[in-house]
C-alpha positions as CSV (number, residue, x, y, z in Angstrom):
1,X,90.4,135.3,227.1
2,X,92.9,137.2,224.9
3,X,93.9,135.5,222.0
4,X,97.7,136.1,222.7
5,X,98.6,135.7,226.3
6,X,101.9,137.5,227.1
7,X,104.0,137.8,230.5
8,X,104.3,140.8,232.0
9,X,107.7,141.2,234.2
10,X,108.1,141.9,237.7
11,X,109.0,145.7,238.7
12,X,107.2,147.4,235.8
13,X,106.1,150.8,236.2
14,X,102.8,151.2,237.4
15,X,99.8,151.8,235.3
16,X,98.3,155.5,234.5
17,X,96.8,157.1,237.3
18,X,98.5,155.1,239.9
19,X,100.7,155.1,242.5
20,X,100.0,158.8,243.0
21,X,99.8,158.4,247.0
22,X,103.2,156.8,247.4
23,X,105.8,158.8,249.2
24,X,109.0,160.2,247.6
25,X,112.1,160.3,249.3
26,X,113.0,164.0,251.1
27,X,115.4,166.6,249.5
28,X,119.4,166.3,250.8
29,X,120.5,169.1,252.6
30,X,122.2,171.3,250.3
31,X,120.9,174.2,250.9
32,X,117.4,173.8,248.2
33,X,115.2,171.7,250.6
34,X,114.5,170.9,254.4
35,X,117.6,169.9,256.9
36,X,117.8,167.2,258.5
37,X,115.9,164.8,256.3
38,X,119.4,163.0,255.1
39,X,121.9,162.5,257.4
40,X,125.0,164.9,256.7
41,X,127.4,161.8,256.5
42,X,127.7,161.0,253.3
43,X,129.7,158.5,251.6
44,X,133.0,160.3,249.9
45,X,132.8,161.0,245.7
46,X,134.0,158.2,243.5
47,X,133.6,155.4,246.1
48,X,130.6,153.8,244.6
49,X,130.6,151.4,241.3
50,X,127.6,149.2,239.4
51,X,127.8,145.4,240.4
52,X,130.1,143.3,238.1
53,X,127.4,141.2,237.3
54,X,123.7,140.7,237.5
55,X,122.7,139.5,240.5
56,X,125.5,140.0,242.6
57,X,125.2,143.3,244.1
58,X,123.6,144.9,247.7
59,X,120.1,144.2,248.1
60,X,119.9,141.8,244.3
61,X,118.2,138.5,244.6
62,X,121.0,135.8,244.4
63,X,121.2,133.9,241.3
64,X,118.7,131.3,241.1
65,X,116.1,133.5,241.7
66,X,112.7,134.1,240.0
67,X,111.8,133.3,236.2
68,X,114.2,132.7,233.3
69,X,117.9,131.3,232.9
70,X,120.9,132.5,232.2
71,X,125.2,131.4,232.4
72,X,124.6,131.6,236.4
73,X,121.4,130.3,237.0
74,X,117.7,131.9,236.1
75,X,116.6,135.2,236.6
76,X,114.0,138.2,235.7
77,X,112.4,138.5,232.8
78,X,111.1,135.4,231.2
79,X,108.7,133.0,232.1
80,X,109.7,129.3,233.1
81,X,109.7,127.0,229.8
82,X,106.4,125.2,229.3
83,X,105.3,121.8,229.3
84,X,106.3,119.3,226.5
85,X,105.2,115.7,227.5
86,X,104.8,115.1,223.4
87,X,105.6,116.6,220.0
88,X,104.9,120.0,221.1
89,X,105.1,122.3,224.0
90,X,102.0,123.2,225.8
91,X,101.8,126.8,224.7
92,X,100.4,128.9,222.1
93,X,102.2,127.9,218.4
94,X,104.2,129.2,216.2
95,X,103.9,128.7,212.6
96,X,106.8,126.5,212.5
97,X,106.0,124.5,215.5
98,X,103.0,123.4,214.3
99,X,105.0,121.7,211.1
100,X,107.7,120.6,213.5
101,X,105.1,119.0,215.4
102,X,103.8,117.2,212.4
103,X,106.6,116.0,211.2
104,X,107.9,115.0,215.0
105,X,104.6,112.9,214.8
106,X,105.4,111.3,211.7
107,X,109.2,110.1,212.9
108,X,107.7,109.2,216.4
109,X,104.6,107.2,215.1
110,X,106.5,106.2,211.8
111,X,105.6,102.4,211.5
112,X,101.8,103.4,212.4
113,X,101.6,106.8,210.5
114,X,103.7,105.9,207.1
115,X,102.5,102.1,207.4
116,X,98.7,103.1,207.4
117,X,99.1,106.1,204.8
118,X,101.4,103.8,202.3
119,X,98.4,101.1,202.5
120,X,95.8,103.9,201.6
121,X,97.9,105.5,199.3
122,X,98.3,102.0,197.4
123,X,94.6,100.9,197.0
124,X,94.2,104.5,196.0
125,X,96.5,104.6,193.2
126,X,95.8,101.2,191.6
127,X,92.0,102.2,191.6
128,X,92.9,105.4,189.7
129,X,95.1,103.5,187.5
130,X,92.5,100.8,186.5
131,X,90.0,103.5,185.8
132,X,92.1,105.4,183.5
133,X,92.8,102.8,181.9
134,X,89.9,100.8,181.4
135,X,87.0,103.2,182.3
136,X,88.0,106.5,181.1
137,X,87.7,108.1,177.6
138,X,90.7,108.6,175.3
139,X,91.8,112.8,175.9
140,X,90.7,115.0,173.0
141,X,93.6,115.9,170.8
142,X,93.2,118.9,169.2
143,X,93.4,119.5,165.4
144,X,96.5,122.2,165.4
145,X,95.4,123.1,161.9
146,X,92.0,124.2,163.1
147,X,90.4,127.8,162.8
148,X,87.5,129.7,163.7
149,X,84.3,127.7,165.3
150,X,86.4,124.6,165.2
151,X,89.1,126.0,167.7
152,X,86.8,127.0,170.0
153,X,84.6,123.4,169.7
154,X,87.8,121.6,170.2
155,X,88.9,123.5,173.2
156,X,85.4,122.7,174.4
157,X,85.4,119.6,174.0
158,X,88.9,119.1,175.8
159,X,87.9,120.8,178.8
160,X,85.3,118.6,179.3
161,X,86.9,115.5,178.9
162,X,90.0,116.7,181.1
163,X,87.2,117.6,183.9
164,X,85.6,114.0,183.3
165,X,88.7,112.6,183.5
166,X,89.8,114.3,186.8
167,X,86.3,113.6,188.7
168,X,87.1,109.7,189.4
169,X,90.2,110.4,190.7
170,X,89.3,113.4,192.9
171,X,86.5,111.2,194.3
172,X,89.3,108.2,195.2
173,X,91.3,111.1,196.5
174,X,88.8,112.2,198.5
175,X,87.8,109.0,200.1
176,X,91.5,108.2,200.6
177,X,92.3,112.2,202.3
178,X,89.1,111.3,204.5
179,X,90.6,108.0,206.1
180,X,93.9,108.8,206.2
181,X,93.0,112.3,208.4
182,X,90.1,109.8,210.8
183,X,93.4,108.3,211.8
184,X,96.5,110.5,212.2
185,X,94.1,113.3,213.6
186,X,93.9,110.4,216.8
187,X,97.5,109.7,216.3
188,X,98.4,113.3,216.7
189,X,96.0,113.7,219.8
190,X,98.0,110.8,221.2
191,X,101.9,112.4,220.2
192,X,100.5,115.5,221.9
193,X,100.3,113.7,225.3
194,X,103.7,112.2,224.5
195,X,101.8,108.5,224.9
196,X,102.4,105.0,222.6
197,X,99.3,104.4,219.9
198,X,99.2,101.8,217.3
199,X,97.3,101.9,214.2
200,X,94.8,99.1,215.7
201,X,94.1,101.5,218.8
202,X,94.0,104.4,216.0
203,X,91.5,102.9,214.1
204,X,89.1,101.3,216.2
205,X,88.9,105.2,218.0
206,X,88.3,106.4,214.7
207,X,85.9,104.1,213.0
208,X,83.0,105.1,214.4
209,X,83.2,108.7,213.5
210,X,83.8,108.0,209.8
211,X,80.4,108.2,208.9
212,X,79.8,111.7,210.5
213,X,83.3,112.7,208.6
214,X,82.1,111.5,204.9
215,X,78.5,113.7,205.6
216,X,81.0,116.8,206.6
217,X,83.1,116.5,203.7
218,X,80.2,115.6,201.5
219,X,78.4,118.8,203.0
220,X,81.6,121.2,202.1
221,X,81.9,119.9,198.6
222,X,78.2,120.6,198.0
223,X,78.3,124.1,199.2
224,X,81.9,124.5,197.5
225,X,80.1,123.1,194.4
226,X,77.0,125.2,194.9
227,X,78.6,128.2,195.0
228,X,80.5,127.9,191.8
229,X,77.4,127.1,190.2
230,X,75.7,130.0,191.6
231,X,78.6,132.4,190.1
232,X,79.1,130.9,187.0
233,X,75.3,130.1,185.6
234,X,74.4,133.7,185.1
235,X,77.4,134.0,182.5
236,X,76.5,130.8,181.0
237,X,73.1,131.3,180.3
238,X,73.0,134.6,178.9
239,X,75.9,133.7,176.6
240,X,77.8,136.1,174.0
241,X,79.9,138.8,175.0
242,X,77.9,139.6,177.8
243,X,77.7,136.5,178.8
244,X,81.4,135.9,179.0
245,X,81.6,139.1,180.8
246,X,79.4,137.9,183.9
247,X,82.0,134.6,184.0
248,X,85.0,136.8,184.1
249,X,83.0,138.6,187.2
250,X,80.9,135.4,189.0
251,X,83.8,133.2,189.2
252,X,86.6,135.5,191.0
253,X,83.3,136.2,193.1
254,X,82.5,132.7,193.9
255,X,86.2,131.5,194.3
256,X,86.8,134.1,197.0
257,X,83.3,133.1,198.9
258,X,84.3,129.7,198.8
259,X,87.9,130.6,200.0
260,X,86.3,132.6,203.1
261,X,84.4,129.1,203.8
262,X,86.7,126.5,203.4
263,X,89.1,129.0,205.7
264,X,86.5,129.4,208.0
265,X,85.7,125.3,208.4
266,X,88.7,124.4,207.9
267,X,89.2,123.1,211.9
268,X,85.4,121.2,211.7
269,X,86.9,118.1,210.9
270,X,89.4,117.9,213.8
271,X,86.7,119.0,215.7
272,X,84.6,116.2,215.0
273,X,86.9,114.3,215.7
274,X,88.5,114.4,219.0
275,X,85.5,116.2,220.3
276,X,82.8,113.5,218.9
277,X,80.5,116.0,218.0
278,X,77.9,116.7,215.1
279,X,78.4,117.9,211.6
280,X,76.6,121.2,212.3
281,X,78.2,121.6,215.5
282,X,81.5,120.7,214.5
283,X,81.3,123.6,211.8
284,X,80.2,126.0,214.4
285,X,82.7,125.2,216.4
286,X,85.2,125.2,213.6
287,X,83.8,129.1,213.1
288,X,84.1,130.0,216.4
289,X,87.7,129.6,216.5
290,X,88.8,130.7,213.6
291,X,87.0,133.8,214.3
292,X,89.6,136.9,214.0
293,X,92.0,134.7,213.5
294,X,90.9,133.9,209.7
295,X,94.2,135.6,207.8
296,X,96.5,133.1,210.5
297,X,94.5,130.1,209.6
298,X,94.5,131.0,206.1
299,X,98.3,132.0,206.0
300,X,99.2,128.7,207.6
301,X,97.0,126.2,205.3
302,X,98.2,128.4,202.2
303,X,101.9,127.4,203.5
304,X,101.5,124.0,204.4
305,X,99.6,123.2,200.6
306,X,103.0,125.5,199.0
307,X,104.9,122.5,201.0
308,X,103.1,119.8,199.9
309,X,103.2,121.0,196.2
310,X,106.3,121.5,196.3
311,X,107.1,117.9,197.5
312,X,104.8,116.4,194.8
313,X,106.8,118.5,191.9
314,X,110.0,117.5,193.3
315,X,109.0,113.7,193.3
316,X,107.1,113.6,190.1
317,X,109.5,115.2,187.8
318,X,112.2,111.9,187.9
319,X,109.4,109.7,187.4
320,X,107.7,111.0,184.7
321,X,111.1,111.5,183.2
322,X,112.0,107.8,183.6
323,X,108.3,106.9,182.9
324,X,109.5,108.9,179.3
325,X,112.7,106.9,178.5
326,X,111.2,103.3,179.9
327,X,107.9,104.1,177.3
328,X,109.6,105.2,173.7
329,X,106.2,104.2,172.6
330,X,104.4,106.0,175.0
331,X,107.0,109.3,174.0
332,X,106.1,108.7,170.3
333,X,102.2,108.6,171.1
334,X,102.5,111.7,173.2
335,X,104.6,113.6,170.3
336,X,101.6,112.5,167.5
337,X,98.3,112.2,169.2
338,X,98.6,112.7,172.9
339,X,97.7,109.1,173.8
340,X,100.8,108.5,176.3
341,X,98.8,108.9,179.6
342,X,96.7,105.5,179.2
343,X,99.8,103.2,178.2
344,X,100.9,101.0,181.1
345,X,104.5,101.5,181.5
346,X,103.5,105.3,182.0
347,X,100.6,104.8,184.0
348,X,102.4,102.6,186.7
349,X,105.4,104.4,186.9
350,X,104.0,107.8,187.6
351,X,101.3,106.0,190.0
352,X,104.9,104.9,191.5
353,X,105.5,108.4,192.4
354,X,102.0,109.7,193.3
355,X,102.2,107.1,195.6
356,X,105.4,107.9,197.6
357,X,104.1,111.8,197.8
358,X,100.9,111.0,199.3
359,X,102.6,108.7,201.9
360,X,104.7,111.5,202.6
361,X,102.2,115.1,202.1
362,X,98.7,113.2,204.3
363,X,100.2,113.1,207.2
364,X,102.0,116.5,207.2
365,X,98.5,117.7,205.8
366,X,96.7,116.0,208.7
367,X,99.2,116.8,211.2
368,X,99.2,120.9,210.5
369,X,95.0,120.4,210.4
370,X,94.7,118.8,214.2
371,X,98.0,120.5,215.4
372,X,96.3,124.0,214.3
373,X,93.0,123.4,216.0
374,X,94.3,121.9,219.3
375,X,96.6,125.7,219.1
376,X,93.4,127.6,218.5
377,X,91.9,126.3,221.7
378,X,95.0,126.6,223.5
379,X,94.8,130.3,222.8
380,X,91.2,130.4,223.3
381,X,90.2,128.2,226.2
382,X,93.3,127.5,227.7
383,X,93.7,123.5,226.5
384,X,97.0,123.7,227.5
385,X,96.4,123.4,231.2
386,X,93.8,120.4,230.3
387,X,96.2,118.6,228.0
388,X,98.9,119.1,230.7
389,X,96.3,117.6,233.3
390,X,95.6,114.6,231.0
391,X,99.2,113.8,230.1
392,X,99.8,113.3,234.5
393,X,101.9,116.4,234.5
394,X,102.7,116.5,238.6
395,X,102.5,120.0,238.8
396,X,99.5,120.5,236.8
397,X,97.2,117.3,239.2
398,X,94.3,118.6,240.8
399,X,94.2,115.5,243.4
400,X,90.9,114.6,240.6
């Protein structure tokens, strides 16, 4: 089925090498072609004139008639506007419809949707806030008189403590991304249909597929993981110059291959979702229908993450700004030793703000994810007429 279905409009020229066999009209007499063909009563010059309007001359359908509309009533030329029993019409997307229709879903399902993400977001946050605080190392501060060796064992040994520091919290992200999208990806299979869901129907539907989720994201990270390893462990292991040559090569190398991947399985999760499949055949199902439509996909994840990191900018700059002026300690510890991010006052507000921009970036995150993959089968195996079917469309029941 082509990937793009178009409408083709009534009266178009006929294809290449046909209509060869119709018949033409005969010459007039006027002196070049055969008598008596046209009748030699013809109409006087200057008495004829276009129609005023379209659709109102001799031998024009009335208005009202065929596809479109128009001032006076539909006409040629376009087809008749499709389906919208939910968030979004029953057509092939546009980039902007798919975020309309996520954030349609989040102001029509807004006590279930903001209600169940705030919750998540919460337990979330005060987990990463107790393990920063308690659990996690002091960050390295680095000696700004330091030269030679000791510059580069410093910068070392701040990397590693900044990527220690971040693993906790991008597992609690994780876990938190991987209930939150169980649960709007049903909510937004619901909006679709245009039909009522609360967060207890939501949740017991998605439950059971939670498991079978956490193996598929488990699975990505690995190979995601994997495959930086795999570029970057030459470099390391040679060392010197070389060494740091093969890094400069192995990781632009591995980033892209993992790029391709994550592009290429991005749709496995809604997949296993609403089609309650496996992990491997979720993924191969994922592949299928991104299939030459990879730079789309890609284009419209790349533009929904700008969006959301945009939105978590624009939130956390006031609060770290007012988590500044409430914490003149805290400023005083950042300005000597770099200590400010495990005081309280700075720790809670700021987890103030990351709070309000996940509640707000999940479910636009979520909604783009199941909105894109129910568009990719719409242009691929024709959903629409299924969803249309589903949501008791009368002109779309088969009697079944």
């Amino acid at each position: 089925m082509n990937d793009t279905p178009g409408w083709a409009s009534p009266g178009s020229a006929p294809s290449e090498g046909q209509g060869a066999d119709v018949p033409r009209p005969s010459e007039p007499v006027d002196g070049s072609g055969p008598a008596g063909n046209w009748s030699p009563a013809q109409p006087p010059a200057a008495q004829w004139s276009p129609p005023s309007a379209p659709g109102t001359g001799p031998g024009l359908p009335p208005p009202g008639y065929g596809w479109g509309a128009g001032p006076q009533g539909p006409g040629w030329g376009q087809p008749p506007a499709a389906a919208k029993p939910g968030v979004i019409p029953l057509r092939p997307l546009g980039v902007g419809e798919i975020l309309d229709g996520a954030v349609s879903t989040m102001r029509t399902h807004w006590r279930t949707v903001l209600g169940f993400t705030l919750a998540v977001s919460v337990i979330a946050q005060i987990a990463t806030i107790l393990m920063q605080r308690y659990l996690l190392p002091e960050p390295t501060v680095m000696d700004p008189n330091a030269t030679g060796p000791e510059v580069l064992r410093q910068a070392t040994e701040s990397v590693q403590s900044t990527l220690i520091a971040n693993v906790p919290s991008m597992l609690i992200t994780l876990i938190a991304t991987l209930f939150t999208t169980s649960v709007l990806t049903v909510v937004i299979s619901r909006s679709v249909l245009g039909r009522p869901v609360s967060l207890a129907d939501a949740w017991a539907e998605a439950r059971p597929r939670l498991p079978q989720l956490l193996g598929l994201t488990m699975l990505l990270t690995l190979m995601s993981a994997a495959l930086m390893t795999l570029g970057l462990l030459p470099g390391l292991l040679v060392g010197s110059t070389a060494g740091a040559g093969l890094v400069v090569i192995g990781l632009p190398a591995a980033l892209a291959v993992v790029l391709w991947l994550m592009v290429r399985f991005a749709l496995a999760s809604p997949a296993l979702m609403l089609e309650r499949q496996s992990i491997t055949t979720s993924m191969r199902r994922s592949a299928k229908l991104v299939r030459n439509a990879w730079w789309r996909t890609f284009g419209v994840l790349a533009l929904t993450w700008l969006l959301t990191a945009i939105v978590a900018v624009i939130i956390a700059i006031p609060f770290t700004i007012i988590a500044m002026v409430v914490d003149s300690n805290g400023t005083e510890s950042l300005l000597f030793d770099g200590s400010m991010f495990s005081t309280w006052p700075y720790l809670i507000i700021s987890g103030i703000g990351q709070v309000i921009t996940a509640t707000i970036t999940y479910p636009l995150s979520a909604g783009v994810m199941a909105l894109l993959y129910i568009d990719q089968r719409i242009r691929r195996e024709a959903l629409d007429l299924e969803l249309a079917r589903a949501a008791g469309l009368p002109e779309y029941d088969t009697g079944s």
